[in-house]
C-alpha positions in Angstrom: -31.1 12.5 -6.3 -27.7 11.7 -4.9 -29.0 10.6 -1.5 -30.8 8.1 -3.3 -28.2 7.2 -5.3 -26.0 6.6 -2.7 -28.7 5.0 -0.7 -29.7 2.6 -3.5 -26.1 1.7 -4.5 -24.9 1.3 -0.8 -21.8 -0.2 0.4 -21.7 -2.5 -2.3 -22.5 -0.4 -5.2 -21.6 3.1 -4.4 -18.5 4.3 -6.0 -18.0 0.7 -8.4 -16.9 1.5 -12.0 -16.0 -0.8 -14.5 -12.8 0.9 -15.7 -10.8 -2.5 -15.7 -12.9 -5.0 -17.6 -11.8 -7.8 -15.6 -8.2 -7.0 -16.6 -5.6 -8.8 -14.7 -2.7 -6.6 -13.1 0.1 -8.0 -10.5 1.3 -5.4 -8.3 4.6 -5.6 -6.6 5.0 -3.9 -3.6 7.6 -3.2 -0.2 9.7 -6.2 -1.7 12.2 -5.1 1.1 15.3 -7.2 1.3 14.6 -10.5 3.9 17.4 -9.2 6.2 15.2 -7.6 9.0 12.2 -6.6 10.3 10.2 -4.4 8.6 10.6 -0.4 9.6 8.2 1.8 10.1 9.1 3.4 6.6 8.3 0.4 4.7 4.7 0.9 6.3 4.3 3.4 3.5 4.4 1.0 0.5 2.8 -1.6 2.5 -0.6 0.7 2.7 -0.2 2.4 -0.2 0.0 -0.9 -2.0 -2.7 -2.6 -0.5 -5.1 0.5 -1.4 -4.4 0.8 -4.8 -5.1 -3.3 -5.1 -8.4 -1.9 -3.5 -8.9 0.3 -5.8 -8.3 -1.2 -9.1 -10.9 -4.1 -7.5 -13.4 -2.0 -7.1 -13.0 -0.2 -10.8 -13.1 -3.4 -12.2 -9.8 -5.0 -12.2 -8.8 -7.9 -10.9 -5.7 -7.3 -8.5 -3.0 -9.6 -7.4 -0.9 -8.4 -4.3 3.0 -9.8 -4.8 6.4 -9.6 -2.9 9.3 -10.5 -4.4 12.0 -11.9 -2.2 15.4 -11.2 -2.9 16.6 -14.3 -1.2 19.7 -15.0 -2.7 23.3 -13.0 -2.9 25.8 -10.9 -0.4 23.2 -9.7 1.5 22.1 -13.5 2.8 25.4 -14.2 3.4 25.9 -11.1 5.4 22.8 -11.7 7.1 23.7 -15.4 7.9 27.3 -14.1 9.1 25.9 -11.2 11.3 23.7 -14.0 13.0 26.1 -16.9 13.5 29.0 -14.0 15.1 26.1 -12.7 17.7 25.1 -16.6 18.7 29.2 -17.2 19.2 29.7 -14.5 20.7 32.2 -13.5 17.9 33.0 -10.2 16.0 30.7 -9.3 13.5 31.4 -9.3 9.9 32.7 -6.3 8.2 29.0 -4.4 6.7 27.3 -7.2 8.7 24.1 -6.5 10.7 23.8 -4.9 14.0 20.4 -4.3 14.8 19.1 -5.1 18.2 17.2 -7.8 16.0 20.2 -9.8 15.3 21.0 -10.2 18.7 17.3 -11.5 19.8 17.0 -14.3 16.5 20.4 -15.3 17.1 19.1 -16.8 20.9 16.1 -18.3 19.6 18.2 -19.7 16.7 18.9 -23.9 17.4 22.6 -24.7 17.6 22.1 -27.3 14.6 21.4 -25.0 11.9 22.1 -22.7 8.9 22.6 -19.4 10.0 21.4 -18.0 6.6 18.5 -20.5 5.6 17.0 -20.2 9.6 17.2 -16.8 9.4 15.4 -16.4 6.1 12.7 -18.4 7.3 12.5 -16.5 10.6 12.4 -12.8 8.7 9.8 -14.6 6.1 7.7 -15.4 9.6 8.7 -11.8 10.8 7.5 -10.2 7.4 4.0 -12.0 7.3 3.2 -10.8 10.5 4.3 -6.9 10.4 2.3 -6.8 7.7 -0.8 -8.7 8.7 -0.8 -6.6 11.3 -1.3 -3.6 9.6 -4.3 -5.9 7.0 -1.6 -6.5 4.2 -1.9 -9.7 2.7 0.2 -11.1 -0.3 -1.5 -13.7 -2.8 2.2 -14.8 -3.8 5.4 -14.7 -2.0 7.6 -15.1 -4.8 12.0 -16.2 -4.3 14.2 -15.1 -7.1 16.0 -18.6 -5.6 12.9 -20.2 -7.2 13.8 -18.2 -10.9 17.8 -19.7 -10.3 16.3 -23.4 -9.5 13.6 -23.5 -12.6 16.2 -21.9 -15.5 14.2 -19.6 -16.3 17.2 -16.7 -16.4 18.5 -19.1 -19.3 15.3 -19.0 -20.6 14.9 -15.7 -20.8 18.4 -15.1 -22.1 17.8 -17.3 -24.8 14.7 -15.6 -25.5 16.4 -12.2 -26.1 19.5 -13.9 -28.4 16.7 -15.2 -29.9 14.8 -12.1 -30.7 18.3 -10.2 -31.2 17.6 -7.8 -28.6 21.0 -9.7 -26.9 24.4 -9.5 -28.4 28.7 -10.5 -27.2 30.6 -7.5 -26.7 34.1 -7.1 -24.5 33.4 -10.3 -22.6 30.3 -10.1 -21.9 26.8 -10.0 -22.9 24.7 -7.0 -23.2 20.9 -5.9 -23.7 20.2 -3.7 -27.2 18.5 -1.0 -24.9 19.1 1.8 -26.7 17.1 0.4 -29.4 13.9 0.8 -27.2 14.3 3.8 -25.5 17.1 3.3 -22.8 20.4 6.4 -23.2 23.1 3.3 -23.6 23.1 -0.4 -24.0 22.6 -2.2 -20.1 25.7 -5.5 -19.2 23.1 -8.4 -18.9 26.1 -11.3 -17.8 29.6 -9.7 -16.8 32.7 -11.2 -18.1 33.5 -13.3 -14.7 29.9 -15.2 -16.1 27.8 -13.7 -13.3 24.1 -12.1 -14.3 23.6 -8.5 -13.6 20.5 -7.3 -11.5 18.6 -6.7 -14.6 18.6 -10.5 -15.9 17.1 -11.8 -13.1 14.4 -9.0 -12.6 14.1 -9.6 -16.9 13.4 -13.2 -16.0 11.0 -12.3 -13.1 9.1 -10.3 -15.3 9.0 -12.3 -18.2 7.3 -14.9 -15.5 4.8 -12.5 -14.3 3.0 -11.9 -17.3 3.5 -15.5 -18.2 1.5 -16.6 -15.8 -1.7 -14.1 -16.8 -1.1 -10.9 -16.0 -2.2 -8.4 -18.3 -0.5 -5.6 -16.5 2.4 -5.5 -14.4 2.9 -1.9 -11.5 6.2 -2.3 -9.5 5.8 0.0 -6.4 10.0 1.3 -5.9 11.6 3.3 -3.9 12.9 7.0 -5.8 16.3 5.4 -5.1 15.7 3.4 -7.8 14.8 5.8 -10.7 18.0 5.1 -12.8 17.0 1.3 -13.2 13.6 2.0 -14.7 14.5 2.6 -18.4 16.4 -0.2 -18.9 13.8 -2.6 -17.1 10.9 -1.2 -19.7 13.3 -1.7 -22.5 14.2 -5.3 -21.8 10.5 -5.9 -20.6 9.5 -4.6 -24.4 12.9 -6.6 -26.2 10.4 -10.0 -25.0 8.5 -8.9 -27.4 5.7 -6.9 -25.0 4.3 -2.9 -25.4 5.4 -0.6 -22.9 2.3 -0.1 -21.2 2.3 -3.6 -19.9 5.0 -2.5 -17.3 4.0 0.5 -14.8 7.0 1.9 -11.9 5.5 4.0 -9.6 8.7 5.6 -7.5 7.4 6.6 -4.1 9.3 9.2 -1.7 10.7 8.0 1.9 9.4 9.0 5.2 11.0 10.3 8.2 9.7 10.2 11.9 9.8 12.7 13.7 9.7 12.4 17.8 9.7 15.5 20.3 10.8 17.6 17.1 14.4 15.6 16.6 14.3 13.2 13.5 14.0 9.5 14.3 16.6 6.8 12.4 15.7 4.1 10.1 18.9 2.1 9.6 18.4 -1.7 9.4 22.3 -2.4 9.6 22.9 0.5 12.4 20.6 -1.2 14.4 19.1 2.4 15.6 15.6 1.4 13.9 11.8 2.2 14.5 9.7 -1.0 13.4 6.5 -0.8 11.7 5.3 -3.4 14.6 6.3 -0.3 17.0 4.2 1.9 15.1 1.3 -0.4 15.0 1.5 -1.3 18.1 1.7 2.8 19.4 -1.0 4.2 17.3 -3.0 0.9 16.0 -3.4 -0.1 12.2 -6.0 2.2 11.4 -4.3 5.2 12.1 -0.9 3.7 10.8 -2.5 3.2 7.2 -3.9 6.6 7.1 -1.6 8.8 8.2 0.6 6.4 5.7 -2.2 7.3 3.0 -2.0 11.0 3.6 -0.3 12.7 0.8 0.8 11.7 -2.4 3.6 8.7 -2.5 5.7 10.9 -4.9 6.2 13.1 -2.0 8.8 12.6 0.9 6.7 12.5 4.1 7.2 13.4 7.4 5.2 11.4 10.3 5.0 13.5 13.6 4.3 10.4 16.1 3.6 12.7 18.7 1.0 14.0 16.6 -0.8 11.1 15.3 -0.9 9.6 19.1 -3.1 12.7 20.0 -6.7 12.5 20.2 -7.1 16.1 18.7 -9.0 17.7 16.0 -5.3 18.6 14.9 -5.0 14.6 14.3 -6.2 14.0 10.9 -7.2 10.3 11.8 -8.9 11.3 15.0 -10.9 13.9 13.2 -12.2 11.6 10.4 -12.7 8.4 12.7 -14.7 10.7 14.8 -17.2 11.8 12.1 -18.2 8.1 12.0 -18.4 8.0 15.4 -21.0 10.5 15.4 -23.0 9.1 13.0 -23.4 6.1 15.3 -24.4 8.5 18.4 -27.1 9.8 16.0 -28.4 6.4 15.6 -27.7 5.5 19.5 -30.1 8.6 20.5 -32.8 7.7 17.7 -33.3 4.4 19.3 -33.5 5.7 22.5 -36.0 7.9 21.4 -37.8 5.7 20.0 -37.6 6.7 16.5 -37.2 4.8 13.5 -36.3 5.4 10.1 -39.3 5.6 7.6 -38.6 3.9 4.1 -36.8 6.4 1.8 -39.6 6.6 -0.8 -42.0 8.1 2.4 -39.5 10.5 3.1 -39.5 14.7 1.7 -36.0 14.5 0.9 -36.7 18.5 -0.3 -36.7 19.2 2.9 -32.5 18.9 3.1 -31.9 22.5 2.0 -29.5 23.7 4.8 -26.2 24.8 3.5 -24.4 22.1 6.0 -26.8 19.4 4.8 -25.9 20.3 0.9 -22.0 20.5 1.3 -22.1 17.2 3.0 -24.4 15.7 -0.3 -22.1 17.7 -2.7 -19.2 16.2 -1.8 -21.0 12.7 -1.8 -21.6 12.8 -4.9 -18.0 13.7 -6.2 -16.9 9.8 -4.9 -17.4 7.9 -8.1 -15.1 10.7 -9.8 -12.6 10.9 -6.7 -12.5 6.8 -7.3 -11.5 6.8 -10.8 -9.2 9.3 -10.8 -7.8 7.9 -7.9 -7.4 4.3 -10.6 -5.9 6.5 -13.3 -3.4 8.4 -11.4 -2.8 5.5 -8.7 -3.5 7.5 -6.1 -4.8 6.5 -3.2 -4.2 9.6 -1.3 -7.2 11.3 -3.4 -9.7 8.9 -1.7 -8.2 9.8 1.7 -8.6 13.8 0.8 -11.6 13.0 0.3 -12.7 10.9 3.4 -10.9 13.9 5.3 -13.7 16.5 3.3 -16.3 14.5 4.4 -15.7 14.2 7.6 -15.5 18.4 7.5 -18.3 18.3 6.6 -20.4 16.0 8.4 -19.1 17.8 11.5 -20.0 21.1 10.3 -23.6 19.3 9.6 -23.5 17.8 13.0 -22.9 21.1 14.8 -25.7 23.3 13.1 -28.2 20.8 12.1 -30.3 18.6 15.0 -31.3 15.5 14.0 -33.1 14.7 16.5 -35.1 16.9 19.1 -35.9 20.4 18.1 -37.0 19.9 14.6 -40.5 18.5 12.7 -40.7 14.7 12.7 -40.5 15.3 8.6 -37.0 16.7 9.0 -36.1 14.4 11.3 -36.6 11.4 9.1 -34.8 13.4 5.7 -32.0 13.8 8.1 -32.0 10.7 9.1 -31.3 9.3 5.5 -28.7 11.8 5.3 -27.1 10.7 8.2 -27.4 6.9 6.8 -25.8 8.3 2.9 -22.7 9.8 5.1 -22.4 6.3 6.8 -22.0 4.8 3.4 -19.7 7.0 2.0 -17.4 6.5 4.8 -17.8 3.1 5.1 -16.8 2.9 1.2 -14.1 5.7 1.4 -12.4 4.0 4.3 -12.8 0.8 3.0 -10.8 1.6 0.0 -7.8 2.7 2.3 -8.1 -0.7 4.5 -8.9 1.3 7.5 -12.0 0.2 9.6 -14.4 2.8 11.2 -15.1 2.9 15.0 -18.8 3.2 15.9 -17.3 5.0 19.2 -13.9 7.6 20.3 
């Protein structure tokens, strides 16, 4: 019964729930600071964003992948400074950039420009890439410039006077956070008439679900755990419930080369770039080694190990399960043989103990999917993917497909062999990694 399930459903069908309803959710994720290249580290949100868009789309939501540029502030200038001292030939700025990077944009930068505004553009260019590169695509680039430009932190300030969740206190204005949830009220405008972090992230919010979204998840850093009660109380003093507003905090990776701990510093300049990665180990193995464990968990990438092509490799080991299944199919041609329909076919024949585990854990996709929706966690498909492919080569090595076995068998197996395919093909597809038909 499940081979046929997962036969009939296929690739399409296998594994799609309707847990969503069509709801609409924006998901904001890596969001790093336009300063720099991506580094390898910010690989992690990258993939783990992307699969959970994947995920929700294929429990019936309807996902929309955003990055929110922090394009305006000290951190621009800094950036602009660092890059106008390396094209002079000057001292750098006091907490200015000194990555190799800075160096390389700063001779490719014209002589006619603005440091700041070129070098935005260039890391915008820079970011689009990395992360194409890895099959991470936003639907909206948005600028918290564009949130300054339109008025819409007035607007949102008015909104909150309005709905007296805002209130004049010691110079300054404040949000009435403790009345939804928050330990002590949060400074919205300072006294010197500058806006706070929060008003500006208030007004992006506010525009989010403005604009359709039913539910908003912010993918953070752990770093930034002390910010998220006062964001869900503003988000609710617009006047929305707190379940509109998800923040998944995820842990930070470390890379680990030869045993000694590799540095991720933008500013240092000692950085590994998630280009590097990519281009070492290739985009499929970059997502799932990023999609490994849980993002709630700091991780710790061995690149020596995910360079190997070892049964010790976690990648390797599942990308050559599906390689297998192709050499199955390879020799059956070459034999001659081909696959009867599935309704001529003893399926009771598949009573082997290899043939069962691989058909029992088939069958547990549809659940590992929605759990995988409710708990945004990707890594559960990826466990998952990684049982399979345990036991589709423990299937592989006791049970012939083809040769010493009745034609009967041969053709049940067959349509085994086919229901793995599918599996992978949806498990891996839900991760954003492709499947090589070879090793």
């Amino acid at each position: 019964d499940v081979l046929r399930d997962v036969v009939t459903a296929g690739e399409e069908g296998f594994g799609r729930l309707d847990l969503g309803g069509g709801r609409k959710v924006n998901v904001e994720f890596v969001s790093a600071n336009p300063t720099g290249p991506l580094h390898a580290g910010g690989g992690r949100w990258a993939a783990y964003g992307d699969a959970l868009c994947r995920i929700l789309e294929r429990t019936g939501h309807v996902p929309h992948r955003e990055y929110y540029l922090n394009d305006r502030g000290v951190q621009m200038q800094l950036f602009g400074a660092s890059l106008a001292a390396r094209k002079a030939g000057t001292e750098l700025p006091e907490d200015g950039y000194a990555g190799e990077y800075i160096a390389e944009w700063a001779a490719e930068m014209p002589d006619d420009v603005d440091p700041a505004e070129w070098g935005y553009e260039r890391v915008k260019r820079d970011l689009r890439e990395s992360l194409a590169a890895i099959g991470v695509e936003f639907d909206t680039w948005f600028s918290e410039r564009s949130l300054v430009e339109s008025g819409a932190i007035e607007a949102t300030l008015a909104d909150l006077r309005e709905r007296g969740a805002a209130y004049d206190a010691d110079g300054a204005v404040w949000l009435r956070s403790t009345d939804y949830g928050d330990d002590k009220d949060r400074v919205l405008v300072k006294s010197d008439g500058e806006p706070t972090y929060l008003l500006p992230d208030l007004a992006y919010h506010r525009d989010k679900l403005a604009r359709g979204h039913e539910l908003l998840i912010d993918v953070w850093g752990a770093d930034h755990h002390g910010y998220v009660a006062r964001l869900k109380a503003g988000v609710q003093a617009l006047g929305h419930q707190p379940e509109e507003l998800e923040i998944i905090l995820g842990q930070l990776v470390s890379l680990v080369r030869g045993g000694e701990e590799v540095r991720l510093s933008k500013r240092a300049g000692n950085l590994v770039l998630l280009d590097d990665l990519v281009e070492a180990v290739g985009a499929d193995v970059a997502r799932l080694t990023f999609l490994l464990q849980s993002l709630d968990t700091r991780q710790t990438i061995d690149l020596d190990l995910i360079t190997a092509q070892s049964n010790e490799n976690p990648v390797f080991y599942v990308q050559y399960a599906h390689a297998r299944i192709h050499s199955i199919g390879k020799r059956a041609d070459e034999a001659g043989i081909e696959r009867s329909p599935l309704d001529q076919v003893d399926l009771g024949l598949l009573v082997h103990e290899r043939e069962l585990d691989v058909l029992r854990k088939l069958s547990e996709l549809p659940e590992v999917v929605a759990l995988a929706c409710v708990d945004r966690a990707p890594h559960k498909v990826t466990t998952w993917v990684r049982e399979l492919a345990d036991r589709f080569h423990g299937f592989y090595h006791d049970c012939y497909v083809i040769g010493d076995v009745p034609p009967e068998l041969t053709q049940a197996r067959l349509w085994l062999v086919e229901a793995s395919r599918i599996g992978f093909a949806v498990g891996l597809d839900l991760l954003g990694v492709s499947a090589p038909e070879s090793m």
